[in-house]
C-alpha positions in Angstrom: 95.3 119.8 -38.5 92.9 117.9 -40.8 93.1 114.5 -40.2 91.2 113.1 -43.3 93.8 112.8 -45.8 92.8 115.0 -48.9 91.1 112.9 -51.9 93.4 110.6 -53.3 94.8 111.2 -56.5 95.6 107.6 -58.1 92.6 105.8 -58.4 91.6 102.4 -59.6 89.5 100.5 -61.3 87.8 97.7 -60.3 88.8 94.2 -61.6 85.8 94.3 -64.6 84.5 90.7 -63.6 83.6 92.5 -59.8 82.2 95.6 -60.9 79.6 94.0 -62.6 76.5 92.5 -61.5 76.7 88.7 -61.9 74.1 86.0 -61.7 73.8 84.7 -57.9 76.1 82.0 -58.7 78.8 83.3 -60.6 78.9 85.8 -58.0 79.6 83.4 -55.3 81.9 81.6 -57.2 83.9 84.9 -57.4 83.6 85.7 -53.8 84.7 82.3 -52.7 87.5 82.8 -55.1 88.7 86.4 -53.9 86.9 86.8 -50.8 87.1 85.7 -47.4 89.2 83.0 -46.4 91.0 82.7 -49.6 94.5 82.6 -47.8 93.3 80.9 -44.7 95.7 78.1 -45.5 99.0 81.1 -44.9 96.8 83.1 -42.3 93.8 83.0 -40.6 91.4 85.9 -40.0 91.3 87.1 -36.4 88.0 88.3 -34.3 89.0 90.3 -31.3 85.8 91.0 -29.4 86.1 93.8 -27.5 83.0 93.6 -24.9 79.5 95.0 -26.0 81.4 98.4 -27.5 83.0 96.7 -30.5 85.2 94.3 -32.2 88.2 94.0 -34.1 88.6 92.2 -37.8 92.0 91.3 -39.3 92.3 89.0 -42.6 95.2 89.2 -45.1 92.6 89.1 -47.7 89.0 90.7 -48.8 86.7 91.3 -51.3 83.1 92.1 -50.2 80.3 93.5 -52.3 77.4 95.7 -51.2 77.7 95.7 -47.6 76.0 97.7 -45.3 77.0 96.9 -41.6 75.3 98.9 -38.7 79.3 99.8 -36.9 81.3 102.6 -38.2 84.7 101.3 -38.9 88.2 102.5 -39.2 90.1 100.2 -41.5 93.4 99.7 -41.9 96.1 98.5 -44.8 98.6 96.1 -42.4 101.0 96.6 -45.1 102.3 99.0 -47.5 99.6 97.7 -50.3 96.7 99.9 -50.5 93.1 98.6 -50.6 90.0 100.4 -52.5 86.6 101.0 -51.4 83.6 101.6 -53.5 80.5 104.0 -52.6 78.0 104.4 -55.2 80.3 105.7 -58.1 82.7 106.8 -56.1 86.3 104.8 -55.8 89.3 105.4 -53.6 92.3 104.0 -53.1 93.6 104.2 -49.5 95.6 103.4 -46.7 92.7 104.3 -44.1 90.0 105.3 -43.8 87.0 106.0 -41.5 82.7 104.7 -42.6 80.1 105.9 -40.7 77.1 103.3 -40.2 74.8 102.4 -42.5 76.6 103.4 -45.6 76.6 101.0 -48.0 80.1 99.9 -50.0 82.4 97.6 -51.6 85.6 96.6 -50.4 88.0 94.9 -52.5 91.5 94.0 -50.7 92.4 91.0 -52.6 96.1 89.6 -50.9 96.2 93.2 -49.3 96.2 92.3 -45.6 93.7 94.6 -43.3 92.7 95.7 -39.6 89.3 96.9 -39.3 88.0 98.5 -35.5 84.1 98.3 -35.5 82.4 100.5 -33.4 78.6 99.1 -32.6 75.3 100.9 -31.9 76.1 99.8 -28.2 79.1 102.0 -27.8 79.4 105.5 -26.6 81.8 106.6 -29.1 78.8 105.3 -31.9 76.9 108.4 -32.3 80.1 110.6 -32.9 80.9 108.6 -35.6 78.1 108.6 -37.4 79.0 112.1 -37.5 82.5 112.2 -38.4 82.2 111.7 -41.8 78.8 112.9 -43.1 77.5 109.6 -43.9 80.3 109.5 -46.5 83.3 107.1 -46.6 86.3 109.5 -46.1 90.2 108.5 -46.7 92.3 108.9 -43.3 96.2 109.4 -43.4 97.8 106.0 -42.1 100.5 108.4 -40.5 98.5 109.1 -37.6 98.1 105.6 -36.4 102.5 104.9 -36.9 103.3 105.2 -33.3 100.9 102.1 -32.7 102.0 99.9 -35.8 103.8 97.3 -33.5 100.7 96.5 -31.6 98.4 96.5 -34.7 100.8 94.1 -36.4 100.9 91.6 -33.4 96.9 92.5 -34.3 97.1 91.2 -37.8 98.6 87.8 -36.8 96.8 87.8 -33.6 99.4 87.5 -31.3 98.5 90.5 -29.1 97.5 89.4 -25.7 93.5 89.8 -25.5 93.9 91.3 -22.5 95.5 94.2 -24.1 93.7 94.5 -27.2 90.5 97.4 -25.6 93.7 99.6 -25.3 94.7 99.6 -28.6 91.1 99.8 -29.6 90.4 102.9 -27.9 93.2 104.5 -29.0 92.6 103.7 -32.6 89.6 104.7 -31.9 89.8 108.1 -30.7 92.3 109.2 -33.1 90.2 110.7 -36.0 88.9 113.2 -33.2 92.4 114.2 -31.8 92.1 117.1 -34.1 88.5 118.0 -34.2 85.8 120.2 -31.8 82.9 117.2 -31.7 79.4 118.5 -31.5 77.7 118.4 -28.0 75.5 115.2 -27.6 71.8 115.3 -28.6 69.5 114.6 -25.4 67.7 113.3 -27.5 70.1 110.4 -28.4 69.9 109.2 -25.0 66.4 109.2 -24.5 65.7 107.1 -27.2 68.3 104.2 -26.2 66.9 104.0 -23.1 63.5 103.9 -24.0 64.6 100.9 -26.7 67.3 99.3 -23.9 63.8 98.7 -21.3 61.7 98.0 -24.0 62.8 96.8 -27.2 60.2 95.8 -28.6 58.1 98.8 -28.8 56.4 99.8 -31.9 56.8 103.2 -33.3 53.9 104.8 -32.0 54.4 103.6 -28.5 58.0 104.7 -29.2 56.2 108.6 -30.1 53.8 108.4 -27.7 57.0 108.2 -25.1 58.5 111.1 -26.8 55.2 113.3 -26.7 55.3 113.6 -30.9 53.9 112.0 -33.8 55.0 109.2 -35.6 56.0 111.2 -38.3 58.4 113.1 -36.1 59.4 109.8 -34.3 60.2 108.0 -36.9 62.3 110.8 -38.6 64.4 111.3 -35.0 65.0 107.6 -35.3 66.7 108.2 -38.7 68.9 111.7 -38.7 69.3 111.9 -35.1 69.7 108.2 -33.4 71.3 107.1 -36.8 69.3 104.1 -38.1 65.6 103.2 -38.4 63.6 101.2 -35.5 63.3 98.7 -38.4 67.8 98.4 -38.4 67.8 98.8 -34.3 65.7 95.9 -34.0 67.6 93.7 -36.1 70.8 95.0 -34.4 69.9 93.6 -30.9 68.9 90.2 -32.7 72.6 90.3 -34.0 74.2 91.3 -31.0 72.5 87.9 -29.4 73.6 86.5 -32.7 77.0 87.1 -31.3 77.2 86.1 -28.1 75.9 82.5 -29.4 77.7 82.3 -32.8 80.3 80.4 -30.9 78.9 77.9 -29.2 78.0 74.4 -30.2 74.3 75.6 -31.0 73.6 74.8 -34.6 72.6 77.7 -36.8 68.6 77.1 -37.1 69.1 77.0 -33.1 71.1 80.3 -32.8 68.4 82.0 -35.6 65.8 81.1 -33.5 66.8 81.9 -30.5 68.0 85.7 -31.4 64.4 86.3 -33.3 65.3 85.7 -36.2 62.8 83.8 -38.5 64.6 81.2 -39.8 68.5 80.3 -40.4 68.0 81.5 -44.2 66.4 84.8 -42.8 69.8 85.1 -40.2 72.2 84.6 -43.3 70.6 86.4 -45.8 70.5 89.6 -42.9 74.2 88.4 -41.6 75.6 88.5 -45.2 74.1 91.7 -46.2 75.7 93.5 -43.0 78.9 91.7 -43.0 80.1 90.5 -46.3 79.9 86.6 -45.2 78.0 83.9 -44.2 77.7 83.2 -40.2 78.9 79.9 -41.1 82.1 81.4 -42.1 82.1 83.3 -38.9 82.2 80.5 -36.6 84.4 78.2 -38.8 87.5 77.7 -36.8 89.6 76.8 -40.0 89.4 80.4 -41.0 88.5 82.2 -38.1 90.4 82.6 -34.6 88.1 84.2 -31.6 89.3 86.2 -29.0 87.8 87.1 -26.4 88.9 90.4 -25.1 89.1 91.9 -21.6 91.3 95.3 -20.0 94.1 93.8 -18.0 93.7 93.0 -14.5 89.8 92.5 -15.7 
């Protein structure tokens, strides 16, 4: 069985006034008028974090433009509405659907509510999605995530207990590989996240001169085999600190700073491109509710 649905055949267009390049400020106008947080008055978005691994987005509304976040994602319609995704020239209409890391889209899900599982560069599921879908965005068929749509809609309005929110996670998760022989792990793979987990700030050619290559090679491993440059890995780990202080009382210049980044203009511009919004949003407990997520018994 082929669990990517086949290529849908009723596509849309997008609203005119979004497909087109705006000046900075109409833009933002439009994204603050479709975007995140729109309905946060009826429903708040929901972060379930689900350890170092991954987290868990719902929002009953979202239009982002040109993102291009380092997780893979499964997303999710919550309802019977479908949402579209733009790559490049290429638009589809779906109920699922799976994105590998690093591939840059638009997602416009205006009053369409979502679920989207993010799987980080710190998980060990990360490296088999980056090959799932050939660096493409690929549709999914919603069917095969029906037998869990009570728990993901206790999800959506973020009444599932946190402490049992990593199981439906990793069985989300693991479903678009139910049906499908994954290729062996590179050893390579490894090597290289532990050479960057005991010393991450190594250069590329310290980084080669561990491997035994040149930076040629190194640098090109970096890309096609552990998935992103040492340029996007580096700013990753300064994220994932981002993270685990985006919710305290810190102010944002404090937060920047302390995760490496070089200002808080530097952390937003970086934090926007990735995710679609500002950190500010993030951490704004009018629109966003944070939980924190542990197995049961944990």
């Amino acid at each position: 069985m082929n669990v990517f649905a086949a290529p849908p055949q009723n596509r849309t267009s997008v609203p005119p006034r979004l497909g087109r390049r705006y000046p900075m400020a109409l833009k933002y106008r439009e994204q603050q008028r479709a975007g995140f947080g729109c309905l946060s008055h009826v429903a708040k978005d929901n972060v379930y974090i689900i350890g170092c691994s991954g987290f868990v987005y719902t929002a009953p509304s979202i239009v982002s433009r040109d993102t291009r976040p380092p997780s893979a994602a499964i997303i999710l319609a919550a309802g019977e509405e479908p949402f579209t995704l733009v790559e490049k020239e290429r638009e589809l209409r779906v109920h699922a659907a799976v994105i590998p890391p690093f591939v840059e889209r638009s997602l416009y899900a205006r009053d369409v509510p979502l679920i989207c599982f993010h799987v980080t560069p710190s998980s060990p599921r990360y490296d088999a999605f980056r090959g799932l879908a050939q660096g493409r965005v690929s549709p999914l068929d919603r069917a095969l995530f029906s037998e869990l749509d009570t728990p993901l809609q206790q999800l959506y309005l973020g009444r599932l207990p946190p402490g049992q929110a990593p199981d439906v996670y990793d069985q989300v998760v693991r479903i678009p590989f139910q049906h499908r022989v994954s290729p062996p792990a590179d050893p390579r793979v490894a090597r290289i996240r532990e050479l960057l987990e005991a010393g991450p700030n190594l250069t590329l050619t310290q980084l080669a001169r561990e491997l035994g290559m040149s930076y040629f090679w190194a640098s090109r491993i970096m890309t096609e085999v552990f998935g992103m440059s040492l340029r996007d890995y580096k700013s990753w780990r300064k994220l994932r600190r981002v993270f685990h202080l985006l919710h305290s009382n810190r102010s944002i210049t404090e937060i920047a700073h302390t995760a490496g980044f070089t200002d808080s203009a530097h952390l937003s511009r970086t934090y926007q491109r990735w995710f679609g919004q500002p950190p500010s949003y993030s951490r704004n407990r009018n629109h966003v509710r944070v939980l924190r997520c542990w197995p049961e018994g944990g």
